[in-house]
C-alpha positions as CSV (number, residue, x, y, z in Angstrom):
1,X,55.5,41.9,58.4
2,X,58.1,39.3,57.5
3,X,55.8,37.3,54.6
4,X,52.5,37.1,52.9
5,X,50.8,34.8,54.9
6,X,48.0,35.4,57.0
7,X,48.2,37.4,60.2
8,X,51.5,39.2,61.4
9,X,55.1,38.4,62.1
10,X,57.6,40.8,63.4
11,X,60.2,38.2,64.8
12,X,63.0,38.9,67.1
13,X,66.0,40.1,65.1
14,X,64.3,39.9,61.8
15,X,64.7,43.1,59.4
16,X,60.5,44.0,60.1
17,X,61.2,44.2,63.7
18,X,64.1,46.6,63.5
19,X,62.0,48.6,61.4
20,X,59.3,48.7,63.9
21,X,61.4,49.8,66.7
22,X,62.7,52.3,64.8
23,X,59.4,53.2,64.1
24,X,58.5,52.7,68.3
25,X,61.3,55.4,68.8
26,X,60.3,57.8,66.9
27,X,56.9,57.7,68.3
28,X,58.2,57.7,71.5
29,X,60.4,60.8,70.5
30,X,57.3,62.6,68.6
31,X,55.4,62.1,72.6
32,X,58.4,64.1,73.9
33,X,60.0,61.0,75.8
34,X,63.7,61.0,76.0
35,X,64.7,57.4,74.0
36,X,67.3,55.1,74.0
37,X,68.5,51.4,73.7
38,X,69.7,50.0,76.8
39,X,72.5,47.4,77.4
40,X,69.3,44.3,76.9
41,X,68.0,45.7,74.0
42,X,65.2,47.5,75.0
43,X,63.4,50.4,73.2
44,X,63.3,52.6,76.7
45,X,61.7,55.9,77.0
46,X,61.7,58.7,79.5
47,X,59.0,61.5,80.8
48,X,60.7,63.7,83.2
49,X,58.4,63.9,86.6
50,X,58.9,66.9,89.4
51,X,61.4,64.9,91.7
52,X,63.9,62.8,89.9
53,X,64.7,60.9,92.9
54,X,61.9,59.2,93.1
55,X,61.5,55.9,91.7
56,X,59.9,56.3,88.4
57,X,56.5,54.5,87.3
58,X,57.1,52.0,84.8
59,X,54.8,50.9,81.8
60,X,54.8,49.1,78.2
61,X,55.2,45.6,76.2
62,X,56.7,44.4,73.3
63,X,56.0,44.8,69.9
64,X,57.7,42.0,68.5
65,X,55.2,38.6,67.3
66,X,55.2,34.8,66.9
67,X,54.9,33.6,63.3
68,X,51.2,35.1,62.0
69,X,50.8,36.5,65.3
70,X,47.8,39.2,66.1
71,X,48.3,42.7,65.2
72,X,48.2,44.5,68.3
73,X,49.4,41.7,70.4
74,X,51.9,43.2,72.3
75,X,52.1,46.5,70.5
76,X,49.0,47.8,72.2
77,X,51.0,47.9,75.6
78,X,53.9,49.8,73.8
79,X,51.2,52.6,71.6
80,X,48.9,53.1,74.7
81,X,51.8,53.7,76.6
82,X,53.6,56.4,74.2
83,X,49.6,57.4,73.8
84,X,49.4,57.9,77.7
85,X,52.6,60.1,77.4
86,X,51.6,62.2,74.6
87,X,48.0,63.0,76.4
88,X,49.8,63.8,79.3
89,X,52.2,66.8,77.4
90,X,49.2,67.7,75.6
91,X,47.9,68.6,78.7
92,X,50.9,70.2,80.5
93,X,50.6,67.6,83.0
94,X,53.5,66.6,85.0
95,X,53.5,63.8,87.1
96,X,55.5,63.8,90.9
97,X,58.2,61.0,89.3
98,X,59.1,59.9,86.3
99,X,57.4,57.9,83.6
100,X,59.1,54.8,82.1
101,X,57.8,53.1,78.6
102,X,59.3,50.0,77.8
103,X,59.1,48.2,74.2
104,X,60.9,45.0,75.2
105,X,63.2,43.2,73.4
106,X,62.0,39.5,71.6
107,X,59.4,38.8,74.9
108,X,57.1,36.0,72.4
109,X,58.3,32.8,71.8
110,X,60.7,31.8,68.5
111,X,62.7,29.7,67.2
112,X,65.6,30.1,70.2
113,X,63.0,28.4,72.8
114,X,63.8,31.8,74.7
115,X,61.0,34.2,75.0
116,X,61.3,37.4,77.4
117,X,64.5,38.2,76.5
118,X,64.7,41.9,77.6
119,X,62.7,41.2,80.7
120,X,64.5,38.6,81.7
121,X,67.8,41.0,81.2
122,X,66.0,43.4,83.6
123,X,64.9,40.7,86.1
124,X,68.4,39.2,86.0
125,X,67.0,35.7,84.7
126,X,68.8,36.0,81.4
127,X,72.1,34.1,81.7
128,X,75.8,33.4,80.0
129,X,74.2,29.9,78.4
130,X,71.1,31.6,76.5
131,X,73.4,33.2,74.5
132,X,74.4,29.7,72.8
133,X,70.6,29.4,72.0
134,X,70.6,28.5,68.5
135,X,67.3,28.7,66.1
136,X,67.4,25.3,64.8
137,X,67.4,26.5,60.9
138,X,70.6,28.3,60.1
139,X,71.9,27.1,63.6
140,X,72.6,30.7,64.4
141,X,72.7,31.8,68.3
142,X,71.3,34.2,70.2
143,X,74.7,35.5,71.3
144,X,75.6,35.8,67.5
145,X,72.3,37.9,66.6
146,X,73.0,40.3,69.4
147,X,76.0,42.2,67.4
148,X,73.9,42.2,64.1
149,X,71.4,44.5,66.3
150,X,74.0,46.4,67.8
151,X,74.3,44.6,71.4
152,X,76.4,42.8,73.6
153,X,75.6,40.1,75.3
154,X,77.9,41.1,78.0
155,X,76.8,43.8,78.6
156,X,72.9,42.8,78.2
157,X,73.9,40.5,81.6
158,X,74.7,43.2,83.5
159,X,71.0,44.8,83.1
160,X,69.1,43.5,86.0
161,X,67.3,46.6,87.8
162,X,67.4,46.7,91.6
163,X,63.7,45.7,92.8
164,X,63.4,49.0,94.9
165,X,64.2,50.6,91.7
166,X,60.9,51.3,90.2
167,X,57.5,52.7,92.2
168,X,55.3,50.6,90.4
């Protein structure tokens, strides 16, 4: 977590939450998913089903916090999913389509005024003027964070999925 006090904060774009979603990939990795980042800044894994044409089943959260947020708010969504995937190997179970866990990118509220930032990316609700978001303290943007985490905000517009995309 980012300090001592009570409860637990993994911020967006704070040092603690790029730990943990280094941590969430390798997880993810460990379940046998296939991980990257995409172009929002989304920790997105993949199970292989039977018929990659299908659209795939989708599933997760988000694993970053508000200041002294709960524990597992959030991250339970993102560990039962990678959970779900790991039973699922263990048992040599293939599903017909594939399987899609999502850790999304800063979806609580902080100091931007700009929650759901990844799912807005894949909704296509994020736009050109969040970017100027700033966080009130050290006046930094949004738009100026997203290079320090390897992004572009550019590029994180052009995320929105088609809605016949997924199965469910």
């Amino acid at each position: 977590t980012e300090d001592s006090e009570p409860g637990w904060t993994r911020r967006v774009f704070s040092e603690p939450y790029r730990a943990e979603r280094e941590y969430v990939r390798d997880l993810m990795r460990r379940a046998g998913l296939e991980v990257h980042i995409d172009g929002a800044g989304n920790v997105v894994g993949r199970l292989k089903g039977k018929d990659p044409n299908l659209p795939p089943l989708v599933t997760g959260s988000h694993t970053d916090t508000v200041h002294g947020g709960g524990r597992f708010d959030g991250m339970v969504g993102v560990l039962g999913s990678i959970e779900a995937v790991r039973l699922l190997q263990e048992q040599g179970v293939v599903l017909e389509r594939d399987l899609v866990v999502i850790d999304f990118l800063g979806e609580e509220a902080n100091p931007f005024g700009l929650s759901c930032l990844g799912s807005r990316a894949i909704s296509g609700q994020l736009l050109p003027e969040h970017f100027g978001r700033t966080d009130g303290e050290a006046d930094t943007s949004i738009g100026e964070l997203f290079p320090r985490f390897g992004l572009a905000p550019n590029v994180a517009l052009g995320r929105a999925w088609e809605p016949d995309s997924i199965h469910g």
